[in-house]
TIPALUM-159171 format. One record per residue (C-alpha): residue in one letter; z, x, y. Coordinates in steps of 0.02 Angstrom, whole numbers, plus 32768, in hexadecimal, padded with zeros to 4 digits. Example, Ala and Ser with C-alpha at 12.3 -4.5 7.8 and 13.67 -1.06 7.14 Angstrom:
% TIPALUM-159171
a818682677F1F;s816582AC7FCB;
END
This chain:
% TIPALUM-159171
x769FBA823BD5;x770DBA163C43;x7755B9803BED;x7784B90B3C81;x7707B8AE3CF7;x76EFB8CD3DA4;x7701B8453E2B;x7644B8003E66;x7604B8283EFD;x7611B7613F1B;x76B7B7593EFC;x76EEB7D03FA7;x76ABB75A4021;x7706B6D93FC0;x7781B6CF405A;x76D7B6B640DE;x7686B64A406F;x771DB5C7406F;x7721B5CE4126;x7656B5A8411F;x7676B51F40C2;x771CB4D7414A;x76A4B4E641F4;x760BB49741AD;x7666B414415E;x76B0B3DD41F6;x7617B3F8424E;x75A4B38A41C8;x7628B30141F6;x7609B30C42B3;x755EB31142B4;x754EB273423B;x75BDB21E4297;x7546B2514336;x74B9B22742F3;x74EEB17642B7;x7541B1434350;x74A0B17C43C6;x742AB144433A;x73DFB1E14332;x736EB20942A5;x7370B2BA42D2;x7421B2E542D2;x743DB288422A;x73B5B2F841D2;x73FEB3834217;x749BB33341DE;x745CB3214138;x7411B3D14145;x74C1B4244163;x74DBB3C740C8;x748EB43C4060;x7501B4CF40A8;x75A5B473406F;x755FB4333FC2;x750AB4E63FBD;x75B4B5513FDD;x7619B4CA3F7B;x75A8B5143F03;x75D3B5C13F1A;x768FB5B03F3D;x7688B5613E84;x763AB5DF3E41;x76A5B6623E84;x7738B5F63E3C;x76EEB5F83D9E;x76B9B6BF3D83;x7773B6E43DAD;x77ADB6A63D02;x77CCB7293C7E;x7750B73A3BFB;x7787B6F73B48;x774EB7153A8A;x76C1B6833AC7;x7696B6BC3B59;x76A5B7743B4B;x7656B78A3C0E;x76B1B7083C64;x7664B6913CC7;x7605B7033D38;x755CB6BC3D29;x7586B6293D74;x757BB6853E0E;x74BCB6963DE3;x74B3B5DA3D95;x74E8B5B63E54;x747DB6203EA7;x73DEB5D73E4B;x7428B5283E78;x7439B54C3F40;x7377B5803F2C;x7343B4F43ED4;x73A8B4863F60;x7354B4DB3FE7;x72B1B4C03F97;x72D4B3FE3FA7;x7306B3FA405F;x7259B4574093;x720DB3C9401C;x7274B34B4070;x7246B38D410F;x717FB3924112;x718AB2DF40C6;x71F3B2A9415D;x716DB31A41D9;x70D7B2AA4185;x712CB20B41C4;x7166B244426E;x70B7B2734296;x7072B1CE4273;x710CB18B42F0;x7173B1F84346;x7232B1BF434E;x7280B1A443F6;x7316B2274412;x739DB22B4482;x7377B2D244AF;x742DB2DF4524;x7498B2C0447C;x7419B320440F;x741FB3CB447C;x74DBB3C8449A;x74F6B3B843CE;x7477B43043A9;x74D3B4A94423;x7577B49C43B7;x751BB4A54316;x74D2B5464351;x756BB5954366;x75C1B55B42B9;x752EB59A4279;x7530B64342E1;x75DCB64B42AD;x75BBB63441E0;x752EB69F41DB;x758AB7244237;x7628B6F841B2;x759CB702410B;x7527B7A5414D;x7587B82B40EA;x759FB7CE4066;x74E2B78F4041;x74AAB8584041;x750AB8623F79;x7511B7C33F64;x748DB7353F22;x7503B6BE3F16;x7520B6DF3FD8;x7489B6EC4001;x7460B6443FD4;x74DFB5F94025;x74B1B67940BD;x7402B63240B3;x743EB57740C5;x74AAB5B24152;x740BB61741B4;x738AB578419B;x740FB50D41E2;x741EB58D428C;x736BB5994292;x7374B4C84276;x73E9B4C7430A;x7371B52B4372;x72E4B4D14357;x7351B42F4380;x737DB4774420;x72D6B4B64459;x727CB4014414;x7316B3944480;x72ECB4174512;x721EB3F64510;x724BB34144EF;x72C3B335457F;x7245B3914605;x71A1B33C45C9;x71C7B2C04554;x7144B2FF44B9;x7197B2C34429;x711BB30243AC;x7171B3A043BB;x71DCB36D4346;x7186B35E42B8;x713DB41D42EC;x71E5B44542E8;x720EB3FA422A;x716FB45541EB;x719FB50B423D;x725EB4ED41F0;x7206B4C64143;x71A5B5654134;x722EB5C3415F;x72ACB58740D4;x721EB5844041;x71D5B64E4033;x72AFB68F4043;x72CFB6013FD2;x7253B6423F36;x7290B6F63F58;x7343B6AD3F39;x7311B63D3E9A;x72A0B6D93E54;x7330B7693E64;x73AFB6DB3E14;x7329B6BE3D8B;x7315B7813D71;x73DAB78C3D4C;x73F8B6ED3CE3;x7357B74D3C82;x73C4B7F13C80;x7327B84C3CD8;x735FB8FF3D1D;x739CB8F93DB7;x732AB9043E4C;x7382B9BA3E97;x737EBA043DED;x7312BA8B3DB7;x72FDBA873CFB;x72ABBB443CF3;x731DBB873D6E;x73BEBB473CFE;x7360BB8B3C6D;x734FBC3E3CB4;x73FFBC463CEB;x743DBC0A3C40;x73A8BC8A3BE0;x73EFBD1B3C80;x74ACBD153C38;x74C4BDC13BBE;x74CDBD983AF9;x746CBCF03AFF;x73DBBCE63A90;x737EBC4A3AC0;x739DBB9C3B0B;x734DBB003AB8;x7381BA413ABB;x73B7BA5F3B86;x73C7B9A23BCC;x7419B9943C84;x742BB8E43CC3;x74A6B87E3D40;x751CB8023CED;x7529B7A33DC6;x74FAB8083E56;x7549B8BF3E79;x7586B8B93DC7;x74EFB9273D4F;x7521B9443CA1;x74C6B9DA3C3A;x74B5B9F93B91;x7465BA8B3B2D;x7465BADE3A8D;x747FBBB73AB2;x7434BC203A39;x74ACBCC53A48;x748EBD7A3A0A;x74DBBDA13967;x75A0BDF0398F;x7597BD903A25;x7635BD5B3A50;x7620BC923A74;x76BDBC6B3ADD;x7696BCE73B6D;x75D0BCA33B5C;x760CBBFF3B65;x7676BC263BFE;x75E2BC853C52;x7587BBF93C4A;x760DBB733C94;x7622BBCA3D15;x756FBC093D3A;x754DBB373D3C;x75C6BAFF3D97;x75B8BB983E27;x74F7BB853E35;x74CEBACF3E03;x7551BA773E1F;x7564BA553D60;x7615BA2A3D35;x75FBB9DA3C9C;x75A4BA2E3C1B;x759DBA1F3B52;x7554BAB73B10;x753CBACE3A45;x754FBB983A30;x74CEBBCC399F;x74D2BC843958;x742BBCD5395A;x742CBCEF3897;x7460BC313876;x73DEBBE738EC;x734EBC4E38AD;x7375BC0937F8;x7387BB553829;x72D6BB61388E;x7286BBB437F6;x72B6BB263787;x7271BAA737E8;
END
């Protein structure tokens, strides 16, 4: 059994994220400032859409900050759920700006805005690449990470905001339709709201300590039953304290004679090689002892 903690998967891209955070920031400030000097109603939604990313990895970067502290006599596993508490809080964020953004579609269809679509497509065009740039900084990280991936979520609905910018500016610009911007706000919203339950329902699943999605229960109990001397296998739990970081624990029925330190070692290692299981509680029972405590009951 390994006493220390191993860094989350988060808390690698650290670094990336922080970065993230620097080039929209500046970016959010550019656009705003865009969109209230031209008046443009489109570039200060999409102002206050890039919002969400810095709020969003603000969120994560504290997070990150927070797992890092050593665990106490209190807090016995750190702070690493907060990573989780964050990730459900990016989701529930994103769920508000598809909201936000159908309510805003309703009223532009009923009257269209006026946009300067010269200003509009040459600030989409930079957004696009901060956002090529962040997603491109985020992709590794959101594979291990749900923390990441939230904030990689924000990130991708922004490029795919920025695209649908550009495109709406360009059809304004050559034929002056301006209801295709309100097509544009709807397409952007069901985008962001199906990724956005799959990231609130996988956060949900670990704050409930569910097993974790690439586990196979029966598969860790064959490998733990396969192992010579051991008996039986009952009370097996495997969860994930934040993402990339599953946590086992089993009671191991071993033969009678059995020696319980090289069982025990077996089965660390047998864990750790195949499942990626580096921290593991396992209660050794002798056969003998276990059969009388089941009888009583």
């Amino acid at each position: 059994m390994h006493e220390g903690h191993s860094h989350s998967a988060a808390h690698a891209s650290a670094g990336r994220l922080r970065l993230v955070l620097l080039l929209t920031g500046v970016f959010l400030l550019v656009e705003a400032v865009a969109g209230i000097l031209t008046d443009s109603l489109a570039l200060i939604a999409d102002a206050a859409h890039m919002l969400t990313d810095v709020v969003g990895v603000s969120f994560a970067l504290f997070a990150i900050s927070f797992a890092t502290r050593p665990a106490t006599s209190a807090k016995t596993y750190g702070y690493y759920r907060l990573e989780m508490l964050a990730a459900l809080a990016n989701g529930l964020l994103l769920v508000g700006v598809a909201i936000y953004i159908l309510f805003e579609t309703i009223a532009r269809i009923s009257d269209p805005p006026e946009i300067p679509g010269e200003t509009v497509l040459a600030v989409a065009v930079v957004g696009l690449l901060v956002n090529l740039v962040c997603a491109y900084l985020l992709f590794e990280g959101q594979k291990t990470s749900l923390n990441m991936r939230g904030a990689f979520l924000e990130v991708v609905s922004d490029f795919l905001g920025s695209v649908v910018v550009i495109i709406a500016a360009l059809v304004i610009l050559t034929t002056g339709f301006l209801f295709i911007d309100p097509i544009a706000s709807i397409l952007i919203a069901l985008f962001i709201l199906p990724r956005t339950w799959k990231l609130i329902s996988e956060s949900v699943h670990v704050l409930l300590e569910g097993t974790p999605r690439n586990v196979d229960m029966e598969h860790i109990r064959e490998h733990i039953l396969s192992t010579p001397d051991v008996v039986a296998v009952h009370d097996l739990h495997v969860w994930s304290m934040t993402s990339g970081m599953p946590i086992m624990s089993a009671h191991v029925v071993i033969a009678d004679g059995a020696q319980a330190a090289r069982i025990l070692d077996d089965l660390n290692v047998c864990l750790e090689d195949h499942f990626e299981i580096d921290h593991c509680t396992i209660q050794i029972e002798r056969a003998d002892r276990s059969h009388r405590e089941h009888a009583g009951h």
